[in-house]
Backbone bond lengths (Angstrom), bond angles and torsions (degrees), N, CA, C in turn:
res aa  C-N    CA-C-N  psi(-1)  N-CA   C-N-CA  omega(-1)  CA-C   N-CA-C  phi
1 X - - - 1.445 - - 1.519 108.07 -
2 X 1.193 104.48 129.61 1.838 110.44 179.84 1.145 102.66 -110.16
3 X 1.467 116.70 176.13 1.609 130.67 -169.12 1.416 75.09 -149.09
4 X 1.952 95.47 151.28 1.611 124.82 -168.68 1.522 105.42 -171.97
5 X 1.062 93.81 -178.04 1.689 127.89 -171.31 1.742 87.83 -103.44
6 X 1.477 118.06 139.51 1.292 108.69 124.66 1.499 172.81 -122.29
7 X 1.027 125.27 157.12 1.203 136.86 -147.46 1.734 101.61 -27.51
8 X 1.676 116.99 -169.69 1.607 112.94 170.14 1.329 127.94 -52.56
9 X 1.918 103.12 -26.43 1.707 106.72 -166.19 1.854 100.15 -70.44
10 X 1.611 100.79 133.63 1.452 83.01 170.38 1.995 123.25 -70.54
11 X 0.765 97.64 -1.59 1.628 93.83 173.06 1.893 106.24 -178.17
12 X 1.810 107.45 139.19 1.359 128.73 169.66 1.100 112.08 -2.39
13 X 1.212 146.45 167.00 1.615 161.49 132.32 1.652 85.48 -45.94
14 X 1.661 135.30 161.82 1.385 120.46 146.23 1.485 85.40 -94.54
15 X 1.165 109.71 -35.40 2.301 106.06 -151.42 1.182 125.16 58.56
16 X 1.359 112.39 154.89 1.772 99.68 173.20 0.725 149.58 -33.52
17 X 1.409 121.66 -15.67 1.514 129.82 -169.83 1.489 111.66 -94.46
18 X 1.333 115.59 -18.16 1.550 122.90 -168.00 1.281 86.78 -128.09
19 X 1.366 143.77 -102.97 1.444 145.71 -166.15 1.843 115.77 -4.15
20 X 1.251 119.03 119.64 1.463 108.41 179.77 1.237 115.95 66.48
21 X 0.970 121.02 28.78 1.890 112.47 -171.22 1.967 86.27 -130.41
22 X 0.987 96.41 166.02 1.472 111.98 -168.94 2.120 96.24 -82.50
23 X 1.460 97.47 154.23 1.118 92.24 -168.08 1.944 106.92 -92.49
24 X 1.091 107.27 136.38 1.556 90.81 -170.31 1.356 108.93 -68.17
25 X 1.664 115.21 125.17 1.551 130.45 161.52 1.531 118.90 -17.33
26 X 1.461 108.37 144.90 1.816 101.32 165.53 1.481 102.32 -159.84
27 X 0.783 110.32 114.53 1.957 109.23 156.42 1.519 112.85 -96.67
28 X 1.648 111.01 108.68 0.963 119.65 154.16 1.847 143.57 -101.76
29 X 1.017 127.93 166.20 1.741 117.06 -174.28 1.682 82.47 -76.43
30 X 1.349 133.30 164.10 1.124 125.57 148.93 1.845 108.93 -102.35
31 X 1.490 121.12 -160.05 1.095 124.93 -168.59 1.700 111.86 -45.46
32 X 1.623 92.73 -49.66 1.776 96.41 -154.03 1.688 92.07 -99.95
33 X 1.638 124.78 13.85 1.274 100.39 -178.26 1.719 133.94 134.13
34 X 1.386 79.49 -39.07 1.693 109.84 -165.37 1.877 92.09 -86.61
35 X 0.896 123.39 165.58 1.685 145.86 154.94 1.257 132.35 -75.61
36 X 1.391 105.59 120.65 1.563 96.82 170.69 2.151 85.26 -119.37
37 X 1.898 79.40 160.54 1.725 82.41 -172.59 1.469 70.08 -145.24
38 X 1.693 120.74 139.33 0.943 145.49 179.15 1.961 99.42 -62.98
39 X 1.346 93.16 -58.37 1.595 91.95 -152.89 1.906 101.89 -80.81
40 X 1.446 110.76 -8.32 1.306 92.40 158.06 2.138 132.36 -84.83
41 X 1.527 98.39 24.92 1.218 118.27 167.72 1.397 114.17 -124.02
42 X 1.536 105.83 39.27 1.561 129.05 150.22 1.591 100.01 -49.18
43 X 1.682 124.17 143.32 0.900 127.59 143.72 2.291 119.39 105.99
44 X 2.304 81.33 -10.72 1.099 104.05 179.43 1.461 104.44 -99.48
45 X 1.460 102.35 -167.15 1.494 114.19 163.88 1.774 103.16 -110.50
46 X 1.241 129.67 131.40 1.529 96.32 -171.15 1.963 87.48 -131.53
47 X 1.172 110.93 138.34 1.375 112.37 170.40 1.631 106.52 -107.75
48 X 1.139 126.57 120.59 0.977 166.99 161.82 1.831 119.31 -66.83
49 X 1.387 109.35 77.15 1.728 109.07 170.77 1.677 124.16 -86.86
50 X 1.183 123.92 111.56 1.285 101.97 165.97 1.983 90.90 -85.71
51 X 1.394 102.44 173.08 1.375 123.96 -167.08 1.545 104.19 170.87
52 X 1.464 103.13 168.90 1.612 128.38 177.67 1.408 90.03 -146.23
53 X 1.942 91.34 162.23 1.800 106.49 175.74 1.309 99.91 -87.09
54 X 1.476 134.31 -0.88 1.461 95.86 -164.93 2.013 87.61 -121.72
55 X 1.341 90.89 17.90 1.791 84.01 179.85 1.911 99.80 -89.79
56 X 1.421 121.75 104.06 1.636 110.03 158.55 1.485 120.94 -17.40
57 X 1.463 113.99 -99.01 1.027 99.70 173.13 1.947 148.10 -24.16
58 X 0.912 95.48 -40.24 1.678 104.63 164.75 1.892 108.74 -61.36
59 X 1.617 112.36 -51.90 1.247 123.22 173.95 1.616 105.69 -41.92
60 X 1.168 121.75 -39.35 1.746 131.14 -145.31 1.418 91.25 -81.84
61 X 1.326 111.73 -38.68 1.412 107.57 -164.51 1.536 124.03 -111.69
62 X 1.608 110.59 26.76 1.526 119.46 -159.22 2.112 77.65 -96.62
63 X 1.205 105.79 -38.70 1.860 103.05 -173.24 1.958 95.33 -53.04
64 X 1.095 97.49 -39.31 1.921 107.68 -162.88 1.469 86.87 -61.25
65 X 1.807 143.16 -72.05 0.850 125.02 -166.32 1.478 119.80 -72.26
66 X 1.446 123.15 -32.63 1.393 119.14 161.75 1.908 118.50 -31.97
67 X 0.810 83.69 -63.28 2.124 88.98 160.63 0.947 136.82 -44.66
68 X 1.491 108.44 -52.66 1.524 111.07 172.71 1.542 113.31 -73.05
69 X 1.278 116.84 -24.54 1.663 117.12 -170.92 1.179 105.30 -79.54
70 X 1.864 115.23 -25.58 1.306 94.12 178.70 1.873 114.10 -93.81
71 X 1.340 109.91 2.53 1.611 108.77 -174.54 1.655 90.56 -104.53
72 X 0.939 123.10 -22.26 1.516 99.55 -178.63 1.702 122.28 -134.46
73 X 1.584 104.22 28.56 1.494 108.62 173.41 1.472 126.54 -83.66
74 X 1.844 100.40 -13.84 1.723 107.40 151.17 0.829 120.00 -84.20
75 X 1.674 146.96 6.71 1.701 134.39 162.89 1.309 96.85 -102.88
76 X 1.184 146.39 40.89 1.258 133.03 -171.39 1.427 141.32 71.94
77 X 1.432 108.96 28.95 1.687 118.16 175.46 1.929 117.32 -94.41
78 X 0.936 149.71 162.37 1.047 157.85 167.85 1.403 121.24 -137.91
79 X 1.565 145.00 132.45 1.335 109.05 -179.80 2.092 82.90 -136.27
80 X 1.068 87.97 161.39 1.712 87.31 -175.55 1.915 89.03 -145.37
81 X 1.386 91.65 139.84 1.713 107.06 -176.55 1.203 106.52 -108.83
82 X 1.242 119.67 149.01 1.592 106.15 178.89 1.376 100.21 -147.50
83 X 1.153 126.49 119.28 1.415 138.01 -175.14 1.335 110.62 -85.92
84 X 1.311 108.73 135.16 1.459 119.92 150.00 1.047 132.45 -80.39
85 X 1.223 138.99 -11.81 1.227 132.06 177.86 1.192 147.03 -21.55
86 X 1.036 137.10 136.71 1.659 115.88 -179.02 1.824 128.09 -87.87
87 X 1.857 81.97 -16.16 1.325 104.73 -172.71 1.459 131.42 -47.48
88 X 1.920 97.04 -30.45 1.679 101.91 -173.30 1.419 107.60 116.50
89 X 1.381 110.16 148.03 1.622 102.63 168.96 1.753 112.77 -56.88
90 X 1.202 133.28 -33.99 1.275 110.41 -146.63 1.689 91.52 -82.62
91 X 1.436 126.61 -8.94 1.343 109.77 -163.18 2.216 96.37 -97.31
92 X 1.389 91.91 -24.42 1.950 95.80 169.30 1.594 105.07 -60.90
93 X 1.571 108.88 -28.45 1.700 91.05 -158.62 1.244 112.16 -92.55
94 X 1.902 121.00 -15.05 1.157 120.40 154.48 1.037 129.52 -97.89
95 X 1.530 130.23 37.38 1.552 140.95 162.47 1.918 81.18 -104.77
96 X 1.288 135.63 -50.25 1.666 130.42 -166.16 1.454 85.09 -67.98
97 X 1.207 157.51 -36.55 1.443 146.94 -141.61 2.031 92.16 -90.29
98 X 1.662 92.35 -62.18 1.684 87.54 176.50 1.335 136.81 -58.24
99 X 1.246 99.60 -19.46 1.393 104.10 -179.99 1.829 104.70 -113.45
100 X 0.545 110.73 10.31 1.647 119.44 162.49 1.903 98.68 65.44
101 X 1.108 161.85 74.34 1.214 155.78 -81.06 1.561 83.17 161.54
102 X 1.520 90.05 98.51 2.030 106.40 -169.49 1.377 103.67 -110.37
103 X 1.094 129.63 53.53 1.545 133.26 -165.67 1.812 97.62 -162.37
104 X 1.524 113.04 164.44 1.536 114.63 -155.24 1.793 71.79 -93.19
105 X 1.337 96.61 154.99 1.489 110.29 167.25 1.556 104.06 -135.52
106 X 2.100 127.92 172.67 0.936 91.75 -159.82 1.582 70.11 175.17
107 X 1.282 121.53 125.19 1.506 157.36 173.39 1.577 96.41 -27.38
108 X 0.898 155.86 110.88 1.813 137.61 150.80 1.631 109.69 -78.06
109 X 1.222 95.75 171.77 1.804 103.49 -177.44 1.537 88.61 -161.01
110 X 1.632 81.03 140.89 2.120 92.82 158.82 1.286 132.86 -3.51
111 X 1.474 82.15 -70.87 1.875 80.43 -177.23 1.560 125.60 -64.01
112 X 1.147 102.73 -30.09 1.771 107.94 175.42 1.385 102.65 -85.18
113 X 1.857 140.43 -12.13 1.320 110.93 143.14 1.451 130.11 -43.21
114 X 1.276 83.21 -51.36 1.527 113.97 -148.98 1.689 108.32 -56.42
115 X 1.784 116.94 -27.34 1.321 162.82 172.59 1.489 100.53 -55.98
116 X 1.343 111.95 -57.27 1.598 124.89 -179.29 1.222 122.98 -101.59
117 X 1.603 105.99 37.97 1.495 133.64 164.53 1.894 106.36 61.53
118 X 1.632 113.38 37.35 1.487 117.72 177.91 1.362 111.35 61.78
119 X 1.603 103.63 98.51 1.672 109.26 159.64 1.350 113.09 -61.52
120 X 1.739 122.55 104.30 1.329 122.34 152.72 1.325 131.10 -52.23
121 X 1.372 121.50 -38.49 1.231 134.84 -153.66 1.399 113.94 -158.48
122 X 1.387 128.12 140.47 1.298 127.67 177.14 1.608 134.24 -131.24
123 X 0.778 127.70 148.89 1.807 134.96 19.47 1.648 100.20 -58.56
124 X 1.424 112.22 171.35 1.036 113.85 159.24 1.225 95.72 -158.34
125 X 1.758 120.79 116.44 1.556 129.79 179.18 1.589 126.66 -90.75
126 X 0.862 134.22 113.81 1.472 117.40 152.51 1.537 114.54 -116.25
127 X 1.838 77.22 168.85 1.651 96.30 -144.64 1.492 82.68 -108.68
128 X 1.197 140.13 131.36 1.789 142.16 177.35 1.490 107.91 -124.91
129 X 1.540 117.53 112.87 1.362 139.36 168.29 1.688 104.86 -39.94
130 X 1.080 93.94 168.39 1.338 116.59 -177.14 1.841 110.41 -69.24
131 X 1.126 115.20 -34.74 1.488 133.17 168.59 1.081 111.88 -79.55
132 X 1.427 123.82 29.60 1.780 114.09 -168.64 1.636 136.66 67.96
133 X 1.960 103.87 -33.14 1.287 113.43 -171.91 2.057 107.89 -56.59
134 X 1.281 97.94 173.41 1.508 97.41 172.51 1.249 108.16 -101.62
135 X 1.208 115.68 126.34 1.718 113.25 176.59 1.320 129.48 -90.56
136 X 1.652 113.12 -7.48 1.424 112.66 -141.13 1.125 95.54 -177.48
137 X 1.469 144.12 117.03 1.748 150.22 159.59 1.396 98.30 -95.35
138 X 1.215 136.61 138.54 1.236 143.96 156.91 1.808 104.37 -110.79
139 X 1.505 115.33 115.14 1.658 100.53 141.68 1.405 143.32 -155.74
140 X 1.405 106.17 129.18 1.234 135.30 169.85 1.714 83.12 141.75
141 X 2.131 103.19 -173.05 1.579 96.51 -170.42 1.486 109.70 -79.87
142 X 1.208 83.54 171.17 1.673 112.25 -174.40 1.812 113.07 -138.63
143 X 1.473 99.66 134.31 1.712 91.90 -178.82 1.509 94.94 -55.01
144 X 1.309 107.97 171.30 1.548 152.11 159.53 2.312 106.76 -49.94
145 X 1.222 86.78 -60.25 2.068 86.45 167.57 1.433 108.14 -67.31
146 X 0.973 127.20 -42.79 1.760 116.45 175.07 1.841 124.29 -55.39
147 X 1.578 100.19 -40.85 1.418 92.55 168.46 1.493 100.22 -91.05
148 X 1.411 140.33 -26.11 1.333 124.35 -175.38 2.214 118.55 -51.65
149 X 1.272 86.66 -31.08 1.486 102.46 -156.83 1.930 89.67 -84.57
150 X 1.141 105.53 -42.66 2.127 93.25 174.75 1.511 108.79 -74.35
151 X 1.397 105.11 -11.48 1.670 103.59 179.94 1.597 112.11 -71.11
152 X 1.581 98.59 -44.45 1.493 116.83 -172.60 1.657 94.12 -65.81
153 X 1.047 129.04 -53.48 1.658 132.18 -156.20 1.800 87.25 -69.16
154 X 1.182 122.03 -55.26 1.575 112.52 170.55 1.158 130.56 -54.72
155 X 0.819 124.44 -33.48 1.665 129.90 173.45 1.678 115.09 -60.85
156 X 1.189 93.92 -40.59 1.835 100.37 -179.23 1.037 109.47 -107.28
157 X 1.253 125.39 21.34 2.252 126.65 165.40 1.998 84.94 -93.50
C-alpha cells in the first residue's frame, strides 16, 4: 500500500459499487478504549480517514481535518481516522498526542479494508451522508476547501 498526492481530478470516480450504497458498518475500540460504531452516527455527516503516521501525505492533511471538526462538529459533522499502521496503538496515540488530533481515531484491520472495497493507497477519505450512504471517495491528499465544500453541501441536504 502506497501513500500519494492526487492526481488533477479533484476526487475518485465512486462508481456503482461505492456511490449511494450504504457505508459498510464498523465498531471499533478507539485509542483510549471507548467505541466508535459507524452506524450509531446515523443522522450525521461522518468523514471517514484511513491513514498511517509515517505516510506524508496523510500527515498534510490531519491540520485540514483538525479544522473542520472543530468548525463544523456543532452542525452535524463527525470525522473518525483510522490508522493503518502496523506499529500498534501506543505508537498512533503518540503521533495523535504530538500533533494534537481532536477527533476519535481507531486501529483498522483487514476486514474493515476489505469492507471499503481495499484501500490501495493512502490517505484514502470518505465522505458518508447523513443516511449512512457514501457520498464521496477521496484518494490520495486533497486541500482542506475540497473536503470543506462536500461537507458544506452535506450538511444542508
Amino acid at each position: 500500500m502506497g501513500c500519494g498526492r492526487a492526481k488533477e481530478e479533484p476526487k475518485e470516480a465512486v462508481g456503482p459499487t461505492t456511490s449511494g450504497r450504504q457505508a459498510p458498518n464498523f465498531r471499533l475500540s478507539d485509542l483510549d478504549g471507548g467505541e466508535i460504531e459507524l452506524s450509531s452516527l446515523r443522522g450525521k455527516v461522518v468523514l471517514v480517514d484511513f491513514w498511517a503516521t509515517w505516510c506524508p501525505p496523510c500527515r498534510e492533511e490531519i491540520p485540514h481535518f483538525r479544522e473542520l471538526y472543530t468548525k463544523y462538529k456543532g452542525k452535524g459533522l463527525e470525522v473518525i481516522g483510522i490508522s493503518l499502521d502496523q506499529g500498534g496503538v501506543s505508537a498512533v496515540k503518540s503521533f495523535a498526542q504530538d500533533n494534537r488530533i481532536n477527533y476519535p481515531l481507531a486501529m483498522g484491520n483487514d476486514q474493515l479494508v476489505k469492507a471499503y472495497g481495499g484501500i490501495r493507497g493512502i490517505p484514502t477519505t470518505f465522505l458518508i451522508d447523513k443516511k449512512g450512504q457514501i457520498a464521496q471517495k477521496f484518494v490520495g491528499y486533497r486541500e482542506k476547501a475540497v473536503f470543506e465544500k462536500e461537507i458544506q453541501a452535506l450538511l444542508t441536504e
